[in-house]
N, C-alpha and C positions, 0 to 999 in steps of 0.2 A: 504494500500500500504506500510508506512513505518511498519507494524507490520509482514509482509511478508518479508519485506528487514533486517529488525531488526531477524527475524527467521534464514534466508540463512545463514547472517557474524554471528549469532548464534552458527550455524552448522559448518560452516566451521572450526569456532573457537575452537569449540569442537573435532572437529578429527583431529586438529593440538596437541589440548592437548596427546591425547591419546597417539600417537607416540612418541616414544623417538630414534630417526636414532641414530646408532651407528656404529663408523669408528675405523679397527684397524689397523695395519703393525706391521712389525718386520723383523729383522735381520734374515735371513734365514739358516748363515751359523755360527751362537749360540748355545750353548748347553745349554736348558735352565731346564735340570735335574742336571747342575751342581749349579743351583744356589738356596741356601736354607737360607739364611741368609738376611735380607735388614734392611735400616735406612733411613729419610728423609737426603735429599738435600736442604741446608737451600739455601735460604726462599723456604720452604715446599709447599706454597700455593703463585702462585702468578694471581695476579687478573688485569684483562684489560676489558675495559678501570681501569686505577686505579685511582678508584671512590671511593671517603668515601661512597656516599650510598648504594655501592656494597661491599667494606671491611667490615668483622665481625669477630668478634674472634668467635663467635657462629658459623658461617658459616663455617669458620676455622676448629674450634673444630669437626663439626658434617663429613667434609670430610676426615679430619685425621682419626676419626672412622670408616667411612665407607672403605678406602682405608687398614686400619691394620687390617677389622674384613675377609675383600676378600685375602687379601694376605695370614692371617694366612688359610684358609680355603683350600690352594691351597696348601700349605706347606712351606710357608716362613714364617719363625720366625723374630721378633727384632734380630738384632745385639745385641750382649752383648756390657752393655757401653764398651765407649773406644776400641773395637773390632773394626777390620774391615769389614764390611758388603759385602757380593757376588753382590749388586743390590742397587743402591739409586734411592729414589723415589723422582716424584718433580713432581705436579700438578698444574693446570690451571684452573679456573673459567674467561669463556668468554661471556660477553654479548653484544649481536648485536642487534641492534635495526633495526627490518625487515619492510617490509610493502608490503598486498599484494592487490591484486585489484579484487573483486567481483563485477562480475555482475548477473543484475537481468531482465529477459524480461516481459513487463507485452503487453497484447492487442495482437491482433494478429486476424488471421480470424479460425474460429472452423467449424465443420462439415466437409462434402465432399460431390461429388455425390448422395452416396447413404442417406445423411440425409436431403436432398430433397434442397442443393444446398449448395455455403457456405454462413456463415455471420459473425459477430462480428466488431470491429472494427478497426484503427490502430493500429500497433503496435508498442514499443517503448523498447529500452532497458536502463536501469540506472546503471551505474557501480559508486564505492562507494572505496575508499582505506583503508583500515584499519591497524594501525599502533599496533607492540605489539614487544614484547622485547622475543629473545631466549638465553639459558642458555645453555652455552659447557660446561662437565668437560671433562678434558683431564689428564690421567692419564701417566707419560714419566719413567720408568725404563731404566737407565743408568747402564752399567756396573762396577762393583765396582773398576775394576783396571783398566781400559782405559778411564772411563768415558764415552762412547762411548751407545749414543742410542741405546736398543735390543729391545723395546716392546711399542707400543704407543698404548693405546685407547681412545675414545672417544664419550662422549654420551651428544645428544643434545636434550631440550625439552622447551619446549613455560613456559614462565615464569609468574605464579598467582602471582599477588599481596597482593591476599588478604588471602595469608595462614597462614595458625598457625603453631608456633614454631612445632609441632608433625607433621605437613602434611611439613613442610622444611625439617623435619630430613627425614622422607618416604620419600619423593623425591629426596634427596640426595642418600640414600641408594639404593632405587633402580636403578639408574642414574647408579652408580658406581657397583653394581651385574651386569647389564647386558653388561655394557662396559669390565667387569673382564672375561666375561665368555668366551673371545676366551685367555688365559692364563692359561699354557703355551700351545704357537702355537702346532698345533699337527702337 
């Protein structure tokens, strides 16, 4: 029984992993062929709840990359120092602590008519909460001379705890490729 319930929140667990929902918006009435130049908006990264065992320079570092290697891909260069940039970037690392509720039916009566009547026993249902933590990053390009929001995305995915520094950096970069890819708005 619990090696069947232990399968289900398994399962479930597993194709929470796989998804990563991604939410974008933007300014509609932006020209965003005018904009080829960007530079972070300090604090470049900020993090909520803000929790040391969520802040990382590492963590830090690996989105800064991932965010400069998407932008350059699209055709936004760095600002030259001291320039002014068309676009500042300023990003968000959010995590929610979710919880969701599986259930499991076990018992029940089997057969029908034609298997010469039914039988089996009661049946009962066990529902189980399972608690696990999701990971937003939220990517916010601001216009460089108004300041003014043109482009938000965001990509959310169930957060492993037991990863290695090279499956954090993959996860971050993919996070941030697929949240990039509606940029710029067509």
């Amino acid at each position: 029984m619990f090696r069947r319930l232990a399968l289900v929140i398994f399962a479930v667990l597993l194709s929470a992993c796989e998804t990563t929902r991604v939410n974008h918006d933007f300014d509609a009435s932006r020209d965003f062929a005018g904009y080829r130049s960007w530079s972070w908006k300090e604090p470049a990264l900020q993090y909520r709840p803000d929790d040391p065992r969520i802040k990382s320079d590492l963590t830090e570092q690996r989105i800064r990359q991932a965010v400069g290697e998407q932008l350059d891909q699209r055709g936004l260069r760095p600002a030259v120092a001291g320039g002014k940039a068309d676009v500042k970037v300023q990003a968000y690392l959010i995590v929610d602590n979710r919880q969701q509720q599986v259930s499991t039916n076990y018992g029940g009566g089997w057969g029908g008519p034609w298997h010469g009547g039914f039988w089996g026993g009661p049946g009962y249902t066990e529902t189980r909460s399972v608690d696990y933590q999701v990971a937003t990053i939220q990517i916010d390009l601001l216009d460089g001379k108004d300041g003014k929001l043109v482009w938000r995305g965001s990509a959310e995915q169930m957060v492993n705890d037991g990863s290695t520094p090279a499956e954090r950096s993959a996860a971050i970069n993919q996070a941030v490729a697929k949240l990039m890819t509606a940029y710029p708005p067509k």
